[in-house]
Steps between C-alpha positions, in 0.01 A plus 500: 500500500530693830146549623292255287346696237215356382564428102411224227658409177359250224752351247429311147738268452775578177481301202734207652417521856435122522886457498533561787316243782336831703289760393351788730224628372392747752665668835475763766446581866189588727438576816117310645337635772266299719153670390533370160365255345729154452628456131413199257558644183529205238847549325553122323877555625715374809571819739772528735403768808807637687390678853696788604323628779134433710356148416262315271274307509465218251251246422486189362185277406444437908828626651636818626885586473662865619775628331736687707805741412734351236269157423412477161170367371455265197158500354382321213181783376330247307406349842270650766654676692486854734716761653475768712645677827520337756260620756685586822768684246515876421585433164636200270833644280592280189682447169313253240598387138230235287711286307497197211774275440652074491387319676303719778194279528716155532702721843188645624364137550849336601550727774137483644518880477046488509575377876734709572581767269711776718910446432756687755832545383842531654573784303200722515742806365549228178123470495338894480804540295423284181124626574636868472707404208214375318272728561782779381504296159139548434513864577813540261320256200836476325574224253719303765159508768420140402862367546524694816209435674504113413878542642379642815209256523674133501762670779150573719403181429757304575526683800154508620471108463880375529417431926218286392663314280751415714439164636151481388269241284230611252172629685197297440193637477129395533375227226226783443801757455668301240219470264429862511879579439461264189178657355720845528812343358301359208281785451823750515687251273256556247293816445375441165360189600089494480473398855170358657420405865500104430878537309602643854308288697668164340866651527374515850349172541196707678155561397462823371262590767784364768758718272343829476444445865851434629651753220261797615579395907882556385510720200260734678283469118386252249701331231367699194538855679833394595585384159362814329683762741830292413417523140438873486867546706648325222300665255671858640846379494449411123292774402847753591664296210644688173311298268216329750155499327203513666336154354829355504522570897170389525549170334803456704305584813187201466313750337450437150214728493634834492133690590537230813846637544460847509199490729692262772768757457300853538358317839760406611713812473298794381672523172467371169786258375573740192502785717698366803744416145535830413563629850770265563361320758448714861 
């Protein structure tokens, strides 16, 4: 990957990708420049940011991190968040993969990675390696890419957060933090749950006008936008299915109107569900 080409692959899982506890559902590289705009594109999935040359700059709710050659970046996308180049750098060089997979959600919190989200490694050649390798599985799309790139994934991993382990006790967050983290666990738990404000609000033990507060100060959006962009992500990975039907996605989804369904969907993507079906996903 001499030179950094700028490139971007998308993968749909195989048929028995959850056997394995990683998934990577999109990679690439990119090279930001300083006159652009920062990015806070939505993607419902934990991303890991390797820098390879320049810096970044990344924020967080209300604090401000730069990511410097060979520090990686773990962002959870279904949080506010922002990045961009840094300003007093020519240029900001990276490798990124989005990713699902056990247990994710449960680490993210235990390591305290929304205060302090950059990992260095001793082995930064180890690091842009398994980012390489993964990205070289999506371009490929052979039937091993799920086994490989979950393969490549937990060695990252336990790379990336092996020195904070070491020694270390489970971060604790904000009271305010914890309830929100709930609401998402519960909400993410359970998709095709008809969800309302006050069902939130008491797994929060907050008012829902003290919920929607915190979870929008946080989240960077409100409960029921957050829940209906995580709906539609599932929706997609099902939709690629052999035998999905539309309703049946739908139903599976909280949506057990299918009009209701495929307008959230066409919003929220620009395609209908039975056409994004017979395209194969994108």
């Amino acid at each position: 990957m001499q030179g950094l080409k700028e490139e971007l692959y998308f993968h749909t899982p195989a048929k028995f990708a959850d056997a394995f506890p990683y998934l990577a559902l999109v990679a690439g590289s990119r090279t930001a420049w300083p006159q652009e705009a920062p990015i806070r594109k939505r993607f419902h999935q934990h991303v890991f940011v390797y820098t390879i040359g320049g810096g970044g700059l990344i924020e967080l709710r209300d604090q401000r991190f730069l990511a410097e050659a060979d520090s990686v970046v773990w962002l959870d996308t279904a949080q506010a968040y922002a990045h961009s180049c840094a300003a007093e750098s020519e240029s900001w060089r990276y490798l990124w993969m989005g990713i699902e997979g056990h247990g994710l959600n449960a680490l993210y919190q235990f390591l305290g990675v929304q205060q302090q989200p950059l990992f260095l490694s001793k082995d930064p050649g180890a690091v842009r390696g398994a980012f390489e390798a993964v990205i070289g599985f999506l371009a490929e799309r052979s039937p091993a890419t799920d086994a490989l790139a979950s393969a490549a994934i937990a060695g990252l991993i336990a790379d990336m957060i092996a020195p904070r382990l070491t020694g270390a006790a489970p971060a604790e967050g904000t009271a305010d933090e914890d309830r929100v983290l709930k609401v998402l666990k519960a909400m993410r738990d359970d998709l095709s749950r008809s969800w309302t404000i006050d069902d939130l609000a008491m797994r929060a033990r907050l008012s829902p006008s003290q919920l929607f507060r915190r979870f929008r100060d946080m989240v960077g959006t409100t409960p029921m936008d957050w829940l209906r962009h995580e709906r539609i992500n599932q929706a997609k990975r099902l939709l690629v299915g052999p035998d999905a039907k539309v309703s049946a996605v739908a139903a599976e989804c909280g949506y057990p109107d299918p009009y209701h369904f495929s307008r959230d969907f066409r919003r929220l993507t620009g395609y209908t569900p039975t056409k994004f079906k017979r395209d194969g996903g994108y």
